[in-house]
C-alpha positions in Angstrom: -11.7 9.3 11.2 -9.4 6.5 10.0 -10.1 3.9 7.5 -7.8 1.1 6.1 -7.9 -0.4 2.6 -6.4 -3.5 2.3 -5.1 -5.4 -1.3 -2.8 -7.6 -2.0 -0.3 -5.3 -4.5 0.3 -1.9 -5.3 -0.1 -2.0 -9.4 -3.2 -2.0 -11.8 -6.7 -0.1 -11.4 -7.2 -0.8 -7.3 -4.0 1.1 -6.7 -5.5 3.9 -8.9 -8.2 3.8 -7.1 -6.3 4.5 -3.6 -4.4 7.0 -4.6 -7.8 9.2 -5.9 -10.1 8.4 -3.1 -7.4 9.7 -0.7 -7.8 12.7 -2.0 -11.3 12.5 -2.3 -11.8 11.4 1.3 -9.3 13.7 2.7 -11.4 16.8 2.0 -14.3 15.2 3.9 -11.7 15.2 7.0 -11.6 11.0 6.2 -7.7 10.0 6.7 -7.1 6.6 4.2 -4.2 4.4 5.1 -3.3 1.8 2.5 -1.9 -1.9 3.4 -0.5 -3.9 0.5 0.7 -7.5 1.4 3.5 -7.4 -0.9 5.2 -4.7 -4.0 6.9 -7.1 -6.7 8.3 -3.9 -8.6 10.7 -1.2 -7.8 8.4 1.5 -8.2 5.8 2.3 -5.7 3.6 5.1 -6.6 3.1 7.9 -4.3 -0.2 7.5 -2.3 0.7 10.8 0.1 -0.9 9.0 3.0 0.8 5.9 5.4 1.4 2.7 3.1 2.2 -0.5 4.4 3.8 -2.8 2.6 3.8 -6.3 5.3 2.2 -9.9 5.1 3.2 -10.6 8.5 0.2 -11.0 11.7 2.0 -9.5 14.0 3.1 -6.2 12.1 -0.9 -6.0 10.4 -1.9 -6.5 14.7 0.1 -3.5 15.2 -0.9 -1.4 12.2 -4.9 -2.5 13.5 -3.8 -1.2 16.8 -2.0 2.1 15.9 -4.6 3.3 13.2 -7.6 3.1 15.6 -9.9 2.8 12.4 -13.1 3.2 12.1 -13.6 0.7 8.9 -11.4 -1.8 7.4 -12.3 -2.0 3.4 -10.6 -5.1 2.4 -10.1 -5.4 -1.8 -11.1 -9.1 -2.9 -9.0 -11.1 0.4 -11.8 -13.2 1.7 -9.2 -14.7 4.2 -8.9 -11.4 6.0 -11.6 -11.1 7.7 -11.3 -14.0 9.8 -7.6 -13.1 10.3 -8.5 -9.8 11.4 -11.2 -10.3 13.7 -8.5 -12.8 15.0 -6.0 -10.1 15.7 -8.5 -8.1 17.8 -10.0 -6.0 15.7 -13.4 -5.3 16.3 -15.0 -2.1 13.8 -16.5 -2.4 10.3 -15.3 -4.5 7.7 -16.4 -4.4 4.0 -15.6 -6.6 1.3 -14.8 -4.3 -2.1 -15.3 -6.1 -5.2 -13.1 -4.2 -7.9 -13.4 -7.2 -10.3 -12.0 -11.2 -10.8 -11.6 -11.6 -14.6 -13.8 -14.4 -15.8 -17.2 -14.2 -14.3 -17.3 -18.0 -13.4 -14.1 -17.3 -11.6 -16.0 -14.9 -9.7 -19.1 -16.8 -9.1 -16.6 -19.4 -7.1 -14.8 -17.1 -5.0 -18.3 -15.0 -3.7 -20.1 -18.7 -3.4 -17.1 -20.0 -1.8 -16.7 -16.9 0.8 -20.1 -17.0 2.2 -19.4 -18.6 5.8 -16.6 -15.9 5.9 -18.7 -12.9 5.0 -21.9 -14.0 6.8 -19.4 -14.6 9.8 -17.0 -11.7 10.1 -18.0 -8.9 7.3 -20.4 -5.6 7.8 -20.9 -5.4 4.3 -20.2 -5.3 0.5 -19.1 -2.4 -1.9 -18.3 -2.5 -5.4 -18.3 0.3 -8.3 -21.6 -0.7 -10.3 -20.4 -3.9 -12.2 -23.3 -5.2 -13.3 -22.5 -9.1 -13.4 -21.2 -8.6 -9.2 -24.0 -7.1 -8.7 -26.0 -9.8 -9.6 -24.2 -12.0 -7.7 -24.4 -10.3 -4.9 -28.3 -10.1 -4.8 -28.6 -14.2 -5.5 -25.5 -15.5 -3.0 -26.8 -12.7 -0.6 -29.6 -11.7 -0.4 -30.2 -9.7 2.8 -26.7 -8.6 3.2 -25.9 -5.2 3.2 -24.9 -4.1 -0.4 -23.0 -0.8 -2.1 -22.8 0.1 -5.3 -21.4 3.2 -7.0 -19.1 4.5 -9.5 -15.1 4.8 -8.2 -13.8 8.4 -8.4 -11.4 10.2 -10.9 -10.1 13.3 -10.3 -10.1 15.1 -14.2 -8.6 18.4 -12.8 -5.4 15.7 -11.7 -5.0 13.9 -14.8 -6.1 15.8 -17.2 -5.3 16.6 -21.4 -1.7 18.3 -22.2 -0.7 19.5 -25.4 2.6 18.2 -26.4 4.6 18.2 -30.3 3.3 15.3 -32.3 5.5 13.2 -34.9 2.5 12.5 -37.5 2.3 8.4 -36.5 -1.7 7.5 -35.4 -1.1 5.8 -32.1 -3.1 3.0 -30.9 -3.2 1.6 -27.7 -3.8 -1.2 -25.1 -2.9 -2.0 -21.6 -3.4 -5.0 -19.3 -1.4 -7.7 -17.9 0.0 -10.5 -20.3 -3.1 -12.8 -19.5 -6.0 -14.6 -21.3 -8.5 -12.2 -19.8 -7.2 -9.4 -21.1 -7.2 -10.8 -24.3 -4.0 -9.2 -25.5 -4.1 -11.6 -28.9 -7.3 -10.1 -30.2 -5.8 -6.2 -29.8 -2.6 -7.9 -31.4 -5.2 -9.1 -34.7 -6.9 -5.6 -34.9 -3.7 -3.8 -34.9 -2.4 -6.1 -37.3 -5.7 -5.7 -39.6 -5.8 -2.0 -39.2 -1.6 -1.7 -40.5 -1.7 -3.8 -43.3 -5.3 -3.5 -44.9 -6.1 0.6 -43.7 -3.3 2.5 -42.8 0.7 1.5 -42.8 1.8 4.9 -40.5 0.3 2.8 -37.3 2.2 2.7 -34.2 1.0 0.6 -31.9 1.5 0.7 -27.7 1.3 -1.5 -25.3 1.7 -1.1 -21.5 1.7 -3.8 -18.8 2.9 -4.9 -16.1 5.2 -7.7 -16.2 5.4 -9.3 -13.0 1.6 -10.0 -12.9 1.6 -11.4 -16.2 1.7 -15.4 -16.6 5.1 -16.8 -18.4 3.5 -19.5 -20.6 1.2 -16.6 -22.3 4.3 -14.4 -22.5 6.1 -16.8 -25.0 2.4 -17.1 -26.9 2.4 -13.1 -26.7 6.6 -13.1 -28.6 5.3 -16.1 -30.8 2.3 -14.1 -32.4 4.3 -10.6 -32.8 6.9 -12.4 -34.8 3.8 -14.3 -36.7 1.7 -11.2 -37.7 5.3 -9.4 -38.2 4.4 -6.4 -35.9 7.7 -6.1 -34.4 8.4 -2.8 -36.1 5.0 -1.2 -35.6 4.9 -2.2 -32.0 6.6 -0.6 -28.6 6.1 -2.3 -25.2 6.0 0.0 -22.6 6.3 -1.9 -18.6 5.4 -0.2 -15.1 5.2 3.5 -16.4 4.4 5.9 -14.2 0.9 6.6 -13.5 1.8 10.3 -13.4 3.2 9.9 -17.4 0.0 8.3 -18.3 -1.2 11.2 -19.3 1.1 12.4 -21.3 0.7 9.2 -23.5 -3.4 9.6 -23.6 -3.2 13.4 -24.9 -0.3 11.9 -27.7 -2.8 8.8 -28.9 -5.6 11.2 -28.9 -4.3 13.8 -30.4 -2.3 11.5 -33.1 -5.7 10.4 -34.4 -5.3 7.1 -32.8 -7.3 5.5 -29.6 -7.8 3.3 -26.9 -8.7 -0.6 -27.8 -9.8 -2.4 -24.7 -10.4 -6.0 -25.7 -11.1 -7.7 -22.0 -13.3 -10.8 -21.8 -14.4 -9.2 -18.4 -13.8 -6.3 -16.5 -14.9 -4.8 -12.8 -14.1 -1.2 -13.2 -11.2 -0.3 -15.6 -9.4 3.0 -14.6 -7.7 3.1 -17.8 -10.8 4.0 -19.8 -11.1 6.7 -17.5 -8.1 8.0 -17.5 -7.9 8.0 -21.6 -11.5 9.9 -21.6 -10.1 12.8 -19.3 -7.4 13.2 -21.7 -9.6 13.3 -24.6 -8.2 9.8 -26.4 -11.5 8.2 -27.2 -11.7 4.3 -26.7 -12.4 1.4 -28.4 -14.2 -2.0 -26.3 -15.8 -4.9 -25.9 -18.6 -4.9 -23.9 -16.4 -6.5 -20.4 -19.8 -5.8 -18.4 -18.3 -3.0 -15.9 -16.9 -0.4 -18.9 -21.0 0.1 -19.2 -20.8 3.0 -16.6 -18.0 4.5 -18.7 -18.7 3.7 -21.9 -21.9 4.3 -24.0 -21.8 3.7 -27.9 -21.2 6.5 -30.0 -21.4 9.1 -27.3 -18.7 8.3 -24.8 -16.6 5.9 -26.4 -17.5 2.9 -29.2 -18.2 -1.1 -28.5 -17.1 -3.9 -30.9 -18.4 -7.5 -30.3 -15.9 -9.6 -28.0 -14.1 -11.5 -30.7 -15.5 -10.2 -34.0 -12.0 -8.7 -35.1 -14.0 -7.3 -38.8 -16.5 -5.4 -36.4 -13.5 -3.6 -34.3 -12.1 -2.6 -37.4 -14.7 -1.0 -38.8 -15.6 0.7 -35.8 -11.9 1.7 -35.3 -11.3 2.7 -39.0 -15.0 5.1 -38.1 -13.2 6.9 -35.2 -9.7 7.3 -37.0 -11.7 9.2 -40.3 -15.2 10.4 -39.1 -14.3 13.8 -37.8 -17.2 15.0 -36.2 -17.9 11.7 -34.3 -14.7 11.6 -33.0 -14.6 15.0 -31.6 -18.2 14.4 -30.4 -16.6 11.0 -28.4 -13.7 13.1 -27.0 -15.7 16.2 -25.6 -18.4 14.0 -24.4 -16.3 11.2 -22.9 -14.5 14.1 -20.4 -17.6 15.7 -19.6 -19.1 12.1 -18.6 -16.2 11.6 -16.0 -16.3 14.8 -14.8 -19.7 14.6 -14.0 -20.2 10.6 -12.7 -17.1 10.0 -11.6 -16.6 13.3 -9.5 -14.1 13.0 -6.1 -17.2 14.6 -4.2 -19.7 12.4 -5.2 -17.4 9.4 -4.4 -17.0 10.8 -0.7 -21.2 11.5 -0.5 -21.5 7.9 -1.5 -18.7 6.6 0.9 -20.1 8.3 3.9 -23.4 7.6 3.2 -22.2 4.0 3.2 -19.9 4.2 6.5 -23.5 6.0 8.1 -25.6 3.1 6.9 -23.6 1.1 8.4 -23.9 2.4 11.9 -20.4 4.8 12.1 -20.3 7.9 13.2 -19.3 10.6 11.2 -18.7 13.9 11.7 -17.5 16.3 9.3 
C-alpha cells in the first residue's frame, strides 16, 4: 500500500514528522512517498523513501498516476483537494492539521475551507491539539475526525554522552516570527545572565528562509539592546541528525529547553529535547499539553510573565532531584505515547475507518 503526504516545504516539525512515520509505516508493509511543492535551502534531509520536490499539475498528475495510492494526506493546502480531484485522482484524501500559529489564524483558514473539505476531502487528522480539535467539532460537526499523538522514534534520536566545557546552555528554536515569540526567550536569557548566573550560553536555531525580514532587523535591534551578543550563538538549518548532539550538551550542561510560542500544533522539538534527556521550559502553546506536564515531564511559565519563567528556570538549573525527576520522566513519556507502533495502529485504524483496505 501507497500513501502520499503532501506540504508545502521540507523544514520545521511536519518534515520531522515524515521522515519518522516512514519508518513507522514501513514496518506495517505501508510505503510513504513525500511531495513538497518547493525546498528554499540547500539541504534536504534524507527521508529514505521517493521525495518530490515540484509545484507543477502536470508532474503532481503524473506522480498521482505512478504511485497508485491508496490515500493522499495533504498537510494544511486546502487548495489541493480540489486540484487533485481535478487531476484524476479518485482515493482518500485527508486534511492533517499539524498547526497555523495564532488560533484566530486558524479559525479563518478551517471556516474558510469548508466548501472544499465538505466537497472533495474523506476526512481530517491532526495530533491531539486541543484548540483544532475544537474547531473541528464546531465548523464540522459530522465529518470524519482523527486525533492522536505524531510518532518519535527514541531508539533513533536518542541521548549521547559527549566532553562538556562547564558553560549552562540554554536553548530555543523557531522561525524569526511573532509567533514564536523569539523576544520573550531573548528577555529570559537576558534576566537569567545578568541577575542569576553570568557562565550562560545561550543557543538559538532557526531557519532563515522562513523567517519574516522586518522581525529580523527587530530580532539584531534587541540583541544589541539587552547586549547579548557575546552570550549568544545562532545556529541556521542544522542537521536534524546533529540535533541530538546539541540536546544531550544543553542537558547535560545544566541548561534546557525554553519554548516561548504563543501557539503551537505539535512541536517536535520538545520531543526531541525529552529523548535526549534536556528537560524544557514553556508556555502553555495548547498542543505541548500531550508532551508536557508540569513538574513531571517538563515545566510551564505563563505566556509573557518573564519573572515567572525565571523562577521556574532558575528551579530546574539548581533543584537537583527535580531536574533529574523531569529528565528520566520526560524520556519515558515519549517512549511510551509517542511510540512508532502505536502511531501505525492509529494510522491504520484511521485508513480502515475510512473504508481502505488493508492488509498487513
Amino acid at each position: 500500500m501507497n500513501i502520499l503526504f503532501v506540504f508545502y516545504v521540507p523544514s520545521g516539525g511536519v518534515e520531522t514528522l515524515n521522515r519518522q512515520r516512514f519508518a513507522a509505516l514501513k514496518k506495517f508493509n505501508i510505503n510513504s512517498h513525500f511531495l513538497y511543492y518547493e525546498n528554499r535551502r540547500k539541504l534536504l534531509n534524507d527521508h529514505s523513501a521517493p521525495t518530490f520536490i515540484t509545484n507543477n499539475d502536470a508532474e503532481i498528475k503524473k506522480i498521482l498516476e505512478d504511485g497508485k495510492y491508496s490515500a493522499v494526506v495533504v498537510v494544511s493546502d486546502f487548495q489541493a483537494l480540489a486540484r487533485f480531484r481535478n487531476m484524476g485522482y479518485t482515493g482518500k484524501m485527508i486534511i492533517e492539521i499539524q498547526g497555523y500559529g495564532p488560533k484566530d489564524v486558524a479559525r479563518s483558514a478551517l471556516t474558510n475551507a469548508i466548501p472544499q473539505v465538505n466537497a472533495y476531502a474523506d476526512g481530517f487528522l491532526n495530533p491531539k491539539t486541543p484548540h483544532i480539535m475544537q474547531l473541528l467539532d464546531e465548523l464540522y460537526p459530522s465529518f470524519p475526525k482523527f486525533s492522536f499523538n505524531n510518532c518519535f522514534d527514541t531508539s533513533q534520536f536518542s541521548h549521547r554522552s559527549l566532553p562538556l566545557d562547564g558553560v549552562r546552555k540554554i536553548a530555543w528554536i523557531g522561525r524569526i516570527e511573532d509567533n514564536k515569540n523569539w523576544r520573550e526567550f531573548l528577555q529570559i536569557g537576558y534576566r537569567l545572565i545578568h541577575k542569576h548566573n553570568s557562565n550562560i550560553q545561550l543557543l538559538m536555531f532557526e531557519d532563515p528562509t522562513l523567517s519574516d525580514p522586518k522581525e529580523r532587523m527587530k530580532f539584531k535591534s534587541l540583541i544589541t539592546q539587552l547586549n547579548l551578543s557575546k552570550y549568544l550563538t545562532v545556529h541556521t538549518n542544522v542537521p536534524n541528525s546533529q540535533m541530538a548532539d546539541y540536546f544531550s550538551l544543553i542537558g547535560d550542561s545544566g541548561g534546557f529547553l525554553c519554548s516561548t510560542s504563543k501557539v503551537e500544533g505539535a512541536p517536535y522539538a520538545l520531543l526531541e529535547a525529552m529523548s535526549c534527556r534536556c528537560p524544557v521550559l514553556t508556555t502553555d502553546s495548547d498542543g505541548v499539553r500531550s508532551s508536557i506536564i508540569h513538574n513531571q515531564t517538563g515545566k510551564y511559565y505563563t505566556l509573557g510573565n518573564v519573572d515567572e519563567a525565571v523562577k521556574e528556570a532558575n528551579e530546574l538549573m539548581t533543584n537537583h532531584n527535580i531536574r533529574e525527576h523531569i529528565r528520566t520522566n520526560a524520556l519515558e513519556h515519549v517512549k511510551n505515547n509517542f511510540s512508532p507502533d502505536l502511531y501505525a495502529q492509529n494510522f491504520i485504524k484511521m485508513l480502515m475507518s475510512l473504508g481502505i483496505n488493508y492488509k498487513a
